[in-house]
C-alpha positions as CSV (number, residue, x, y, z in Angstrom):
1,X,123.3,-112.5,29.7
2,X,120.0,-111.4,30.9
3,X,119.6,-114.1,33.5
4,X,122.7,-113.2,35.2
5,X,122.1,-109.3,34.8
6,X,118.6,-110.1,36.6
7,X,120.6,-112.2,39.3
8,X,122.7,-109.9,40.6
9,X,120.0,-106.9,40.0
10,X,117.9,-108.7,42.7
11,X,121.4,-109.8,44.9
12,X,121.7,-106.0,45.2
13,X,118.3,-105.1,45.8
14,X,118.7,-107.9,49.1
15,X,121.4,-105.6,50.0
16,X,119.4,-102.4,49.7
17,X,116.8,-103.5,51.6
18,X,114.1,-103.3,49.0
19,X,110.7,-103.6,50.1
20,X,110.4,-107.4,48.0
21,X,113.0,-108.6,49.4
22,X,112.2,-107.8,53.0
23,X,111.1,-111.3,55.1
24,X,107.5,-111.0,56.8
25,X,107.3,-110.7,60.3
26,X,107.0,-113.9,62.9
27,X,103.6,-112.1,63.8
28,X,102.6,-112.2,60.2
29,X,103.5,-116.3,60.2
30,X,101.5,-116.9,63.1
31,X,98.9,-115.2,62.1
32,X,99.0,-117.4,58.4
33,X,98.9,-120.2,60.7
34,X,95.7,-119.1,61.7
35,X,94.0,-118.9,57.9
36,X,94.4,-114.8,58.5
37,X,96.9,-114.3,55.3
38,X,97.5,-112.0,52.5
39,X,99.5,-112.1,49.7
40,X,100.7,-109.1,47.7
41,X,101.8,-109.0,44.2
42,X,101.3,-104.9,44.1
43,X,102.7,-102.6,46.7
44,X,98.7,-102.2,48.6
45,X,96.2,-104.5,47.0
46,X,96.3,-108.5,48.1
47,X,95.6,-111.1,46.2
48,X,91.8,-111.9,46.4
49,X,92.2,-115.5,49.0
50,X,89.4,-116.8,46.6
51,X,91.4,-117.2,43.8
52,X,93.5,-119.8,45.6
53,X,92.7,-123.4,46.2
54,X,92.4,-124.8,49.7
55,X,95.8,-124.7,50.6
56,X,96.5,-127.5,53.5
57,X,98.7,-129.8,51.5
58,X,98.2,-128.3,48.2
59,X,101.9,-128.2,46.4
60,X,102.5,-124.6,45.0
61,X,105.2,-123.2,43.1
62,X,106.2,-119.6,43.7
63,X,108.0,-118.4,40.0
64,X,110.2,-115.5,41.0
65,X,108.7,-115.2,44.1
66,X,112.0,-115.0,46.5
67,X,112.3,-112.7,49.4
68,X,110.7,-114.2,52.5
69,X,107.6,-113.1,51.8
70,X,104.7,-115.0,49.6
71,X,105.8,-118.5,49.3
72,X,106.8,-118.5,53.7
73,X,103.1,-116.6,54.0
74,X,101.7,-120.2,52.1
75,X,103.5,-122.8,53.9
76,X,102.9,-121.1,57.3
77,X,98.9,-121.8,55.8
78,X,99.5,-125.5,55.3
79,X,100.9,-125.3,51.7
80,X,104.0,-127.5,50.5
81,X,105.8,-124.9,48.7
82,X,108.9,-124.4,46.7
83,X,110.0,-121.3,46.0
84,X,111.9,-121.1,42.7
85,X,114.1,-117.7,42.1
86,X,117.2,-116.7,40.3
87,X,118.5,-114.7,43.1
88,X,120.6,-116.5,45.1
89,X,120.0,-113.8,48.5
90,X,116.3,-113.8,47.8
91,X,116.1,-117.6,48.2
92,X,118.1,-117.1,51.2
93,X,115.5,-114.7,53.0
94,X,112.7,-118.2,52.4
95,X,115.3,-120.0,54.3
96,X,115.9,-117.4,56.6
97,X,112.3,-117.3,57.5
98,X,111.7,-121.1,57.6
99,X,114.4,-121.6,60.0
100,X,113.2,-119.1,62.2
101,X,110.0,-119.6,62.3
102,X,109.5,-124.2,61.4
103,X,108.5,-123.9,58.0
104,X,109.1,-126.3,55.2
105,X,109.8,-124.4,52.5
106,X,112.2,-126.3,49.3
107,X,114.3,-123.6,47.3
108,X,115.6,-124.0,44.3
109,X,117.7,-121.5,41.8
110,X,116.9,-120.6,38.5
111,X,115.1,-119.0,35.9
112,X,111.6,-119.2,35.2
113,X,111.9,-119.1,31.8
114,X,113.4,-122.6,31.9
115,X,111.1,-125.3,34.5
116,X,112.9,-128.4,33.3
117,X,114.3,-128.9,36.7
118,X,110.5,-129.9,37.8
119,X,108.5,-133.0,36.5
120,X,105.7,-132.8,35.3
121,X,101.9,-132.1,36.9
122,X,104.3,-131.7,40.4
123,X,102.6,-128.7,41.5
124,X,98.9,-128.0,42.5
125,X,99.5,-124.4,42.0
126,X,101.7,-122.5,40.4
127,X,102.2,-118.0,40.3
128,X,104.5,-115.5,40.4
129,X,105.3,-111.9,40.1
């Protein structure tokens, strides 16, 4: 099965030490904290901050987005975030970074193909990679 293949493809890539799956830094958190973010989707080009809402108490979903990086980036600027990811590691590095650093950060496993798991209209915002 795909899902599973695509699981264990991203366990691995925890293991390896990919660049995606690498947690930001506590510097980087603090400096979120302090509306001075970026996101990155592509390896050197953020994410323009204008095309995001204002994000204190805005509810985002991050699809496939595991890794410690964007969705820990957004709650360290005042989102509620839940970070939803087939790979059981990459969820682990969001948790890793929320415990480390005080975040609130809900993950859940699964596939982004299928969002049953969530109501409907739960999320103010909702992206991936």
């Amino acid at each position: 099965m795909i899902t599973e293949h695509n699981r264990k493809a991203w366990d691995k890539q925890v293991d390896n030490k990919n660049p995606w799956t690498v947690p930001v830094s506590l510097e980087e958190i603090e400096k979120a904290r302090k509306r001075e973010w970026e996101i990155f989707l592509t390896p050197t080009v953020p994410v323009p901050k204008n095309w995001f809402p204002s994000l204190k108490g805005a509810k985002v979903l991050c699809l496939a987005s595991g890794g410690g990086q964007q969705g820990t980036v957004l709650a360290a600027a005042g989102a509620k975030v839940t970070v939803f990811d087939n790979s059981e590691k990459q969820l682990g590095q969001d948790d890793f970074v929320a415990e480390r650093d005080g975040l609130e950060i809900k993950t859940v496993r699964g596939g982004m193909a299928d969002l049953s798991v969530f109501e409907e209209e739960t999320f103010d915002l909702k992206g991936g990679i």
